[in-house]
C-alpha positions, 0 to 999 in steps of 0.5 A: 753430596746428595742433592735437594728436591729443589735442585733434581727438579731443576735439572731435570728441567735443563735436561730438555732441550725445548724447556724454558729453563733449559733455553735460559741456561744456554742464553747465560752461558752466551751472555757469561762467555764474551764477559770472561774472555773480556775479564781475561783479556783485561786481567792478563793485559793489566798484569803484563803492564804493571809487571814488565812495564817499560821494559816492553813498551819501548825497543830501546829498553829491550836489554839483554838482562832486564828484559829477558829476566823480567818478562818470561817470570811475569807472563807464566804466572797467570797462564798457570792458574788458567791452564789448572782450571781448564786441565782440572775442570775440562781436560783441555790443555789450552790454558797458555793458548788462550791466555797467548791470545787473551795478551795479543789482542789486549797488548796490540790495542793498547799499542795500536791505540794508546802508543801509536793512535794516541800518542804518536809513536811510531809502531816498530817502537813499542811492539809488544814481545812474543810470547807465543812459542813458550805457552804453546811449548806448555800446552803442549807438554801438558798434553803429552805428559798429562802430569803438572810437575813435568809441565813446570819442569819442561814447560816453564824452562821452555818459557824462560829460554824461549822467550829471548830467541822468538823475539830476536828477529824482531830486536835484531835490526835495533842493534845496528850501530849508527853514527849521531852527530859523531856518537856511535849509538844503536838504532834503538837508541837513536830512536829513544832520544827522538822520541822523549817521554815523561822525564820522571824518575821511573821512567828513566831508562834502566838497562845493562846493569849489574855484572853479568856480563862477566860470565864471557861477556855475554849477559842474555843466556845467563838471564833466559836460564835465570828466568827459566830457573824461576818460571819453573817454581812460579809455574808449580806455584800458580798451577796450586793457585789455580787448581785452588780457585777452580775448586772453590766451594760456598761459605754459608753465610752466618749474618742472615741467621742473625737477621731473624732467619732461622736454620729450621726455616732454612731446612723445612723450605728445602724439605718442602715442609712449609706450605 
């Protein structure tokens, strides 16, 4: 598209460096950046919580089904969208490392702040999950195959089956039994009847349901390959959305045409035939 007088000139006003327009631009750019790891840090924070909720505020709702399921299918969606816009805009395959910090800082203020500051939870209560090896595994993959279907094939199962064994060491020691009051209960559990939270009806506690546990008695890989199923389709899925919205162009905007603004006007300014 050829471009009109008005804008070479402009360029050719950004291409020096000592220029005022010039100066102005990179002020934009350092005034835009800190606005839009904010706008990341909120966006991903905020569909984290929305989407996986209790199942990740508290240890004692860290299940072997729900948990495991829920969790990798929510965080790869936006990652997705992020790493087609870097990839399609930059060729810089740092989508899921810069949402896995856009999450860990906005997860643990909200922890450290609201949960535990606020609150007064204790901290190894609602530490928030890791899910920093499964969005590196799909940087990483999007830099050795440079194609999107192969990074939701791999990147996307690795998502899904990452997610339970990273988290793992950390949900290990709540799974030790111990005896209440002559009930033999886990540590996580225990820790849930100390604490109480709000007793209406979403937050009552669902956990190990369903019949999953049937496939040999263990729910948690039939749950992180389900999930890893799913990540793959919603990864392609959110990549399209993502290359979609990095490509967005301009509508011209027809209301001004009917406020007295004529195209003709529109033409002989960007022409410079006007005086």
């Amino acid at each position: 598209m050829a471009l009109l007088p008005e804008q070479e000139r402009t360029l050719e006003k950004l291409r020096d460096p000592k220029s005022q327009a010039s100066k102005m631009s990179r002020l934009i750019d350092f005034l835009i950046l800190p606005i839009v790891i904010f706008a990341l840090i909120a966006a991903y924070h905020l569909h984290a919580m929305l989407t996986m909720g209790d199942w990740d505020f508290w240890v004692d709702w860290k299940d072997r089904q729900f948990w495991v399921t829920v969790a990798p299918i929510t965080l790869i969606m936006l990652p997705a969208a992020i790493a087609a816009i870097f990839w399609d805009k930059f060729r810089l395959p740092i989508g899921g490392t810069v949402m896995a910090v856009c999450l860990l800082i906005g997860e643990w203020a909200t922890r450290g702040g609201a949960f535990h500051l606020w609150s007064n939870f204790p901290m190894n209560f609602v530490w928030p999950a890791q899910v920093i090896p499964g969005l590196l595994m799909i940087d990483l993959v999007l830099l050795m195959t440079k194609n999107e279907i192969w990074t939701a094939i791999v990147g996307g199962m690795a998502m899904g089956l990452l997610f339970y064994p990273t988290n793992w060491p950390m949900l290990a020691p709540f799974h030790l039994p111990v005896e209440y009051q002559g009930t033999l209960i886990s540590l996580a559990d225990l820790q849930g009847f100390t604490f109480t939270r709000t007793a209406t009806p979403e937050y009552l506690r669902i956990v190990e349901r369903g019949t999953l546990r049937t496939f040999g008695g263990n729910s948690a890989p039939v749950a992180a390959f389900f999930a890893s199923f799913v990540c793959i389709i919603l990864f392609y899925i959110w990549w399209h959305i993502g290359k979609f919205i990095a490509n967005l162009g301009w509508v011209d905007n027809g209301m001004k045409y009917r406020m007295g603004y004529k195209r003709r006007d529109h033409v002989q300014k960007s022409e410079g035939l006007t005086g």
